[in-house]
C-alpha positions as CSV (number, residue, x, y, z in Angstrom):
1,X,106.3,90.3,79.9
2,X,108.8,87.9,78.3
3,X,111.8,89.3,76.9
4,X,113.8,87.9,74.0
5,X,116.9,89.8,73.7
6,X,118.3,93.2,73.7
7,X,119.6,95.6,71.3
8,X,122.0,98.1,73.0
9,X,119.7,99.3,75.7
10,X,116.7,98.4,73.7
11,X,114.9,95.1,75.1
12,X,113.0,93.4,72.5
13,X,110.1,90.8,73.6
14,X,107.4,88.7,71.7
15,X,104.6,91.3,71.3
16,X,107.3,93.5,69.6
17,X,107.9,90.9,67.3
18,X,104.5,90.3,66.4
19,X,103.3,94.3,66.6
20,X,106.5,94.1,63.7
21,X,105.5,91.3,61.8
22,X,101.7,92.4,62.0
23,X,102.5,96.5,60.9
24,X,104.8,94.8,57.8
25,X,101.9,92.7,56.5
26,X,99.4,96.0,57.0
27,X,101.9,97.6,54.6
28,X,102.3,95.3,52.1
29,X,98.3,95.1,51.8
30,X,98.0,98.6,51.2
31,X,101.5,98.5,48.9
32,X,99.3,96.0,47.1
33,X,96.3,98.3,47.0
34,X,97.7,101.1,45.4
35,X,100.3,100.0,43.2
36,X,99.4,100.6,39.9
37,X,96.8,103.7,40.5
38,X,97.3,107.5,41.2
39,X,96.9,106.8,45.1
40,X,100.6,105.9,45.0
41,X,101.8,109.4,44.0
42,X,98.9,110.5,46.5
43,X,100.5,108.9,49.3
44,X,104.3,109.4,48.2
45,X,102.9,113.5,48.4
46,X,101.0,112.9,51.8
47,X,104.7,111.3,52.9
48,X,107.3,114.4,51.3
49,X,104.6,116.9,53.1
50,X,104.6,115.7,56.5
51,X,108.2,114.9,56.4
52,X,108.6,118.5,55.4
53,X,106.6,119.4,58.4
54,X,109.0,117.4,60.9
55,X,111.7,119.7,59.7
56,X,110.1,122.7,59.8
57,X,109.2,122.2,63.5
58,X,112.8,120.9,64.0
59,X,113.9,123.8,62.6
60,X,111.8,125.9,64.8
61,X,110.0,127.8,61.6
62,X,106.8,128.9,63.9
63,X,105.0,130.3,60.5
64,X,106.0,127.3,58.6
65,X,105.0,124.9,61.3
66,X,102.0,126.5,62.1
67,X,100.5,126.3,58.3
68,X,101.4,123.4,58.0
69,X,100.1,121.6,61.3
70,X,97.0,122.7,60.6
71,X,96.8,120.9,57.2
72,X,98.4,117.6,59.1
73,X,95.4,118.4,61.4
74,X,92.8,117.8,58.9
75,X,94.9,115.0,57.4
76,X,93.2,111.9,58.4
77,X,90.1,113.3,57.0
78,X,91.8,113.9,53.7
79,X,93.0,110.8,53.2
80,X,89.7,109.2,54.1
81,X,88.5,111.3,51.3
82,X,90.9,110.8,48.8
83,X,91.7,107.5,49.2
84,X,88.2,106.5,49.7
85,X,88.4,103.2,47.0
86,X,91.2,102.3,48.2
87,X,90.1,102.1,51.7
88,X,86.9,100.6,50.8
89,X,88.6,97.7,48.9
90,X,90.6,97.0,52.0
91,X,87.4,96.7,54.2
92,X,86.2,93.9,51.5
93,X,89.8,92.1,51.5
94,X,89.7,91.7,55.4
95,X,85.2,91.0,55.3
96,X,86.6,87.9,52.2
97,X,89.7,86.8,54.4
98,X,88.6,86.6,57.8
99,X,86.8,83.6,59.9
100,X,83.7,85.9,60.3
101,X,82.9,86.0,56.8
102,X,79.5,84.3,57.0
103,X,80.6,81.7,53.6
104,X,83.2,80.2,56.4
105,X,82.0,80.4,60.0
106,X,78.4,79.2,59.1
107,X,80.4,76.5,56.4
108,X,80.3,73.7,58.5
109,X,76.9,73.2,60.3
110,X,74.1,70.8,59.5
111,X,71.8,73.3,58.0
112,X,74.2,74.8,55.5
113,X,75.0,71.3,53.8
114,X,71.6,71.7,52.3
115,X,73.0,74.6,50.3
116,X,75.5,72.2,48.8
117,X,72.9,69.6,47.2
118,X,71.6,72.1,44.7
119,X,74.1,71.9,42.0
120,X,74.7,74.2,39.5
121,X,74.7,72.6,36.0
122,X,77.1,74.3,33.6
123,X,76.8,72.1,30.7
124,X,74.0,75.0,29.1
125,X,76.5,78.0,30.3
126,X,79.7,76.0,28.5
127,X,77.2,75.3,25.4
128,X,76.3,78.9,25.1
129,X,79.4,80.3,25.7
130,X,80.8,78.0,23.0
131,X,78.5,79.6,20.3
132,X,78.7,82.9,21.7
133,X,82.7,82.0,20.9
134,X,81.9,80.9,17.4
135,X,80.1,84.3,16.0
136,X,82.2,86.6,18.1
137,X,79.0,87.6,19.9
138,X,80.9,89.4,23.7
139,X,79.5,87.9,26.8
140,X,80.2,88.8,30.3
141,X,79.1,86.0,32.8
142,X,78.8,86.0,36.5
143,X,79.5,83.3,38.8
144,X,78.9,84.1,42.7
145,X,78.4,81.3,45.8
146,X,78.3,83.6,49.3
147,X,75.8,86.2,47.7
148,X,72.9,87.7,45.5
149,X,75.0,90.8,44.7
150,X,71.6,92.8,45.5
151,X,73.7,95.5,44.7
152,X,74.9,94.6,41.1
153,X,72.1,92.7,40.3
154,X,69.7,95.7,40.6
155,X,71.7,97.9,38.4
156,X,70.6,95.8,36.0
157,X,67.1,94.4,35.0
158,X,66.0,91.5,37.5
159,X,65.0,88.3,35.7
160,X,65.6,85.2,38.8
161,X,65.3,82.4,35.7
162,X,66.2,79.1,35.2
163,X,69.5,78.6,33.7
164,X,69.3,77.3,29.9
165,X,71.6,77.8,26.6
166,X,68.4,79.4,24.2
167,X,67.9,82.2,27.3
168,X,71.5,83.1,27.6
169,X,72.2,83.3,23.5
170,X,68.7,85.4,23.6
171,X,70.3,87.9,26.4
172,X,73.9,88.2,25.0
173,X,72.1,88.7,21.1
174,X,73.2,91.5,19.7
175,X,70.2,92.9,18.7
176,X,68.6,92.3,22.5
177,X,68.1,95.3,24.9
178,X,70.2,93.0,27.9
179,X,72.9,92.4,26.0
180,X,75.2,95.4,26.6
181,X,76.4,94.3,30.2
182,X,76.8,91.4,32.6
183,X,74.6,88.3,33.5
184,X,74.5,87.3,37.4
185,X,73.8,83.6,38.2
186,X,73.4,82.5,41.6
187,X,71.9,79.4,43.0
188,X,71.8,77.9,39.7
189,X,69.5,80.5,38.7
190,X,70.1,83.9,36.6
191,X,69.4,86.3,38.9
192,X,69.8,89.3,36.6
193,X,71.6,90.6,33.1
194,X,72.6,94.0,31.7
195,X,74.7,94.4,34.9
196,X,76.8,97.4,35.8
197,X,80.3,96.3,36.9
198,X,83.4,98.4,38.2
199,X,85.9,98.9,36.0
200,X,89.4,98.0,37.6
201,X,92.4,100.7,38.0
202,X,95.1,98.7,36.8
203,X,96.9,100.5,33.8
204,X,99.5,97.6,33.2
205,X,96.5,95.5,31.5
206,X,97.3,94.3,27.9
207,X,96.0,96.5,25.1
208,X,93.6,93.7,23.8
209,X,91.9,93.6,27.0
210,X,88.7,95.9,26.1
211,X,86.2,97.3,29.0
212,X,84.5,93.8,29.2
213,X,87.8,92.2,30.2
214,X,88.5,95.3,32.1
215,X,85.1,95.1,33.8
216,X,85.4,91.1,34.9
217,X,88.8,92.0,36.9
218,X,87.5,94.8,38.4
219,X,84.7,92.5,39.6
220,X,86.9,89.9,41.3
221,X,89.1,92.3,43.0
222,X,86.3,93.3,45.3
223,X,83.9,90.4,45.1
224,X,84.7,86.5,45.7
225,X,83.2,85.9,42.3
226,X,84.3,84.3,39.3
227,X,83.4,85.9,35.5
228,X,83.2,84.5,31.9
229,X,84.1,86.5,29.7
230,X,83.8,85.8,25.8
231,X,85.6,88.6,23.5
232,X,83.4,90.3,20.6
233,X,86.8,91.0,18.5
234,X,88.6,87.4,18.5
235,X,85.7,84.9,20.2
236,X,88.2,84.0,23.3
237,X,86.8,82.6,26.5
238,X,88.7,83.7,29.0
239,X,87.9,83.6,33.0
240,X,89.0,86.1,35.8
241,X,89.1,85.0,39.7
242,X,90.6,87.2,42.5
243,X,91.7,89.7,39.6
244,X,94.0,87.0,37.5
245,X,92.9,86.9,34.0
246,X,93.2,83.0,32.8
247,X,93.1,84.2,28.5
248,X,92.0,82.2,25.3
249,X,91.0,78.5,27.0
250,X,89.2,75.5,25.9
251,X,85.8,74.5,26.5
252,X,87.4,71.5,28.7
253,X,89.7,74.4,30.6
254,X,86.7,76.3,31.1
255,X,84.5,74.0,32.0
256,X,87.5,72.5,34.9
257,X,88.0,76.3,36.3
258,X,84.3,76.9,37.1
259,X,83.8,73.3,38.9
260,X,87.2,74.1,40.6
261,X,85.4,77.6,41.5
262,X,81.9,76.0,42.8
263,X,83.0,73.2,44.5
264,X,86.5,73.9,45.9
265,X,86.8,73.2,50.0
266,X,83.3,70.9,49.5
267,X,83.2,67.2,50.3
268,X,80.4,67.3,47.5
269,X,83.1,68.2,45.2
270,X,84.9,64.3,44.9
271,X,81.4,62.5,43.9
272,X,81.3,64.9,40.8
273,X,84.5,64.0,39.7
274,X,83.3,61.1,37.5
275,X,80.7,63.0,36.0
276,X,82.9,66.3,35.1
277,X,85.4,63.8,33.5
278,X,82.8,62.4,31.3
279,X,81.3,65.4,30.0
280,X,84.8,66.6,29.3
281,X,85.0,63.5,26.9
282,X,82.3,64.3,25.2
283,X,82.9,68.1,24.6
284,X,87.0,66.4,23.0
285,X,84.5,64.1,21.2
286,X,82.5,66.8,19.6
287,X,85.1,69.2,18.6
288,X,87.3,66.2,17.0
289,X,83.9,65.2,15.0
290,X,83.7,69.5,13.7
C-alpha cells in the first residue's frame, strides 16, 4: 500500500483519502435529505442517546449501560423504521445518478436511437396550458422520458391517448371527474390523468405555493420528471425539475424549459433548434396581436 505522509504516528495513504472524501459526500447526501423535515431532530436524538451511552459505559454504570445497549441493539432496525422515506429517497437518488440507470447505460446503442425519432409535440400542451392560464382553471402536468410511472399512472384512471389541446382543457375542466389531480404523458402520449402525487416535506416553501405546487416538487424529488403546473388562484405557469420551482413564466420560457427537458444530452436536440425558434416567434407574434 502507498503511503502519503504521516501524522504523528499516524500514516495516512490514498485509500484513506478516498474512504474520507467518499464518507464526507455520504453525509452531505443524507444532510441534504433531511434538512428541512422532522428526521433531523430524529437523528440529532438517535446521536445525544448513543453518545449518552458511550458515557455511561465509560463511566462503568452496568444498569445504565445495560438498558441502554439493548435499545442501541435494536437500533438499526429503528432507524430503518423511522427513517423509512428518507432512506427510500436515497435509494432513488443513487438508481437516477449512477451509470446503471437503464436511461444511461442503454443510451447509446443502435436500438435505443429509435426511441429518439418519436418526438413529442408540445405546441397543444403550451396551447392548453395558455388557456387553462387565462380562466385560472389549476392544471398539474407530467412530463417523464425513462418511464411509464406504472405506479402513479394507476392511481389514477388509465387513458394511453393522443396528445391534443380540446382533450387536455376537457380533463383539467372544472366540472370533469379527472380534473382534481395530475395528467402523465409519456411517449407523446397521455398515459393517464387524475394522478396521485407525493406531497414534498419541505416547510420553507412560500405561502402561495398551494398542494398542487406542493405536489409537482414532491414529484421531482424522487422522479427524473418534469411537471407543469398552472395555478387556479393567479393563472401562473410555473415548472418544477429535480425539486426547483421555476414561478410565473412565459409561454416562450415554458415552451424553452420543456425542449431543454426532452431533448437535453440528444444529438436530435440541435436539428430542432430551428423549429423551436420559429414557433417561439409566432407565440411573441400572437400575444403582441391580443
Amino acid at each position: 500500500m502507498i503511503f502519503l505522509f504521516n501524522i504523528g504516528f499516524l500514516e495516512v495513504r490514498w485509500v484513506d483519502i478516498v474512504d474520507i472524501t467518499a464518507v464526507s459526500i455520504l453525509l452531505y447526501q443524507v444532510y441534504k435529505l433531511m434538512k428541512g423535515s422532522v428526521a433531523v431532530k430524529i437523528f440529532l436524538g438517535f446521536l445525544s442517546l448513543y453518545l449518552v451511552f458511550l458515557v455511561v459505559k465509560a463511566a462503568q454504570m452496568e444498569l445504565l449501560s445495560l438498558i441502554l445497549g439493548q435499545f442501541m441493539g435494536v437500533g438499526v432496525l429503528a432507524a430503518i423504521i423511522l427513517f423509512q422515506q428518507e432512506i427510500r429517497k436515497f435509494l432513488l437518488l443513487i438508481g437516477r445518478t449512477t451509470i446503471f440507470n437503464g436511461d444511461n447505460i442503454f443510451k447509446g446503442l443502435p436500438w435505443r436511437k429509435n426511441d429518439y425519432l418519436n418526438d413529442l409535440n408540445i405546441t397543444p400542451i403550451i396551447e392548453a396550458v395558455k388557456t387553462l392560464g387565462g380562466t385560472n382553471t389549476g392544471a398539474l402536468i407530467v412530463f417523464s422520458k425513462s418511464s411509464e410511472l406504472k405506479f402513479y399512472a394507476e392511481s389514477g384512471d388509465l387513458i394511453d391517448a393522443v396528445i391534443s389541446k380540446r382533450l387536455l382543457l376537457s380533463i383539467f375542466n372544472k366540472y370533469s371527474p379527472l380534473h382534481d389531480g395530475a395528467v402523465i404523458i409519456h411517449q407523446s402520449k397521455i398515459k393517464a390523468a387524475r394522478c396521485i402525487l407525493p406531497v414534498t416535506e419541505q416547510e420553507n416553501l412560500p405561502a402561495q405555493f398551494g398542494l398542487r405546487h406542493r405536489a409537482a416538487i414532491g414529484m421531482t424529488e424522487i422522479t427524473d420528471t418534469l411537471v407543469i403546473v398552472v395555478s387556479e388562484e393567479t393563472g401562473q405557469m410555473s415548472v418544477v425539475k429535480n425539486g426547483r420551482i421555476f414561478h410565473n413564466l412565459s409561454s416562450q420560457e415554458l415552451r424553452k424549459k420543456i425542449n431543454q427537458y426532452l431533448y437535453e444530452d440528444r444529438e436530435e436536440a440541435p436539428t430542432l433548434e430551428p423549429k423551436v425558434k420559429e414557433l417561439e416567434k409566432e407565440d411573441a407574434l400572437k400575444k403582441d396581436a391580443i
